[in-house]
C-alpha positions as CSV (number, residue, x, y, z in Angstrom):
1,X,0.0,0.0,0.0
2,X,1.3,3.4,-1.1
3,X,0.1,6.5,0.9
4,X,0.6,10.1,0.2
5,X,-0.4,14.0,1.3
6,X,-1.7,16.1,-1.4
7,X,-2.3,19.6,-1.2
8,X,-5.0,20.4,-4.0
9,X,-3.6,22.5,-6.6
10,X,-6.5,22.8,-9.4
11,X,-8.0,26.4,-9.6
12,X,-11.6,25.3,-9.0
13,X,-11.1,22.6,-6.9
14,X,-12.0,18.5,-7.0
15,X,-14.9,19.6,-9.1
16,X,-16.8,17.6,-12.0
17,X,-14.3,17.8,-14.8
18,X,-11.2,16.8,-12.3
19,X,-13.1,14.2,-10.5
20,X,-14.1,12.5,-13.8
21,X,-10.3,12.4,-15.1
22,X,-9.4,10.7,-11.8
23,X,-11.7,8.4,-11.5
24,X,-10.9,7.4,-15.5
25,X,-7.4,6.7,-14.3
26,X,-8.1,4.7,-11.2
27,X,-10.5,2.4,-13.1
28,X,-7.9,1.8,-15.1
29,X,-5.7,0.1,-12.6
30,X,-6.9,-3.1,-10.5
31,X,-6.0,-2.0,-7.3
32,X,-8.1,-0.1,-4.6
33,X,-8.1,3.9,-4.5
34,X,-9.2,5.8,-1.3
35,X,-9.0,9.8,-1.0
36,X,-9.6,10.8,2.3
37,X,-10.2,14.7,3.6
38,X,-10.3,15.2,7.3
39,X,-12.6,12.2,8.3
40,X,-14.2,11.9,5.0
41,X,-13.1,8.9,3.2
42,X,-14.0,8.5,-0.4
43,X,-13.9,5.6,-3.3
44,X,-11.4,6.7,-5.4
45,X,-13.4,5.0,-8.0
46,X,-16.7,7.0,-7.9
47,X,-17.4,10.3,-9.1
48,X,-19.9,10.8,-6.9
49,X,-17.7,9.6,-3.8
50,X,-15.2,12.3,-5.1
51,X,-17.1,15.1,-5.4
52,X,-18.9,14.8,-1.9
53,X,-15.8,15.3,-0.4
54,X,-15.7,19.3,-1.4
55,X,-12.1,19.3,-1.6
56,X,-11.0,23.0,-2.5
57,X,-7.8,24.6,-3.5
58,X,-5.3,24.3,-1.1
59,X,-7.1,21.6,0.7
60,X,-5.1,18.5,2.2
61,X,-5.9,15.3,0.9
62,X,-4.7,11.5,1.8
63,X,-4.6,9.3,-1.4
64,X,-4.3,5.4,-0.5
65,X,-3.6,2.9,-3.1
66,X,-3.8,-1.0,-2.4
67,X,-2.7,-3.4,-5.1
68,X,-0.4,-6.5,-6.0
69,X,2.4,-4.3,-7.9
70,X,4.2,-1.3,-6.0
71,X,5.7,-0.1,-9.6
72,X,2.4,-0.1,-11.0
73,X,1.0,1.9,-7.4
74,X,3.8,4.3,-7.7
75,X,3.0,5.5,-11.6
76,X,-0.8,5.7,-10.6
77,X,-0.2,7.1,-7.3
78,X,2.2,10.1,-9.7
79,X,-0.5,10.3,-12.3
80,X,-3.2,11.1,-10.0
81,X,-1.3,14.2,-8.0
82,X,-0.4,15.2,-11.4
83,X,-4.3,15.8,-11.6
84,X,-4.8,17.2,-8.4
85,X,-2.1,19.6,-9.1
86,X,-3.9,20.8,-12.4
87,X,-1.0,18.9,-14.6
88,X,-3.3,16.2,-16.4
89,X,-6.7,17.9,-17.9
């Protein structure tokens, strides 16, 4: 399991658009996603799970990654702060 802090970066936030592209990279890897802000934890998986979290510019968030392959963790876990940070549209 890979676990990291990310501060979010994107302009508007974890909004529609952002969560969509996230979730399209998770689902694209086997392994279990969970993004947690403050005691909110959220399928990393779901759109929906996403956006309830309201995650804002300059908010804090824990992304958790479970799978068989800590390479394979390592280049999702990179891809998705690269979307966070407003890198991958």
């Amino acid at each position: 399991m890979l676990r990291k802090k990310v501060k979010v970066k994107v302009e508007n936030g974890l909004h529609l658009r952002v969560a969509n592209r996230f979730v399209q990279i998770t689902n694209q890897h086997p392994g279990e996603v969970t993004v947690i802000k403050g005691d909110a934890v959220a399928n990393g998986k779901s759109i929906l799970s996403l956006v309830i979290l309201c995650a804002q510019k300059g908010d804090t968030l824990i992304l958790e990654i479970h799978g068989k392959n800590e390479q394979e963790e390592k280049a999702l876990l990179d891809e998705l702060v690269a979307v966070l940070h407003g890198k991958i549209s």
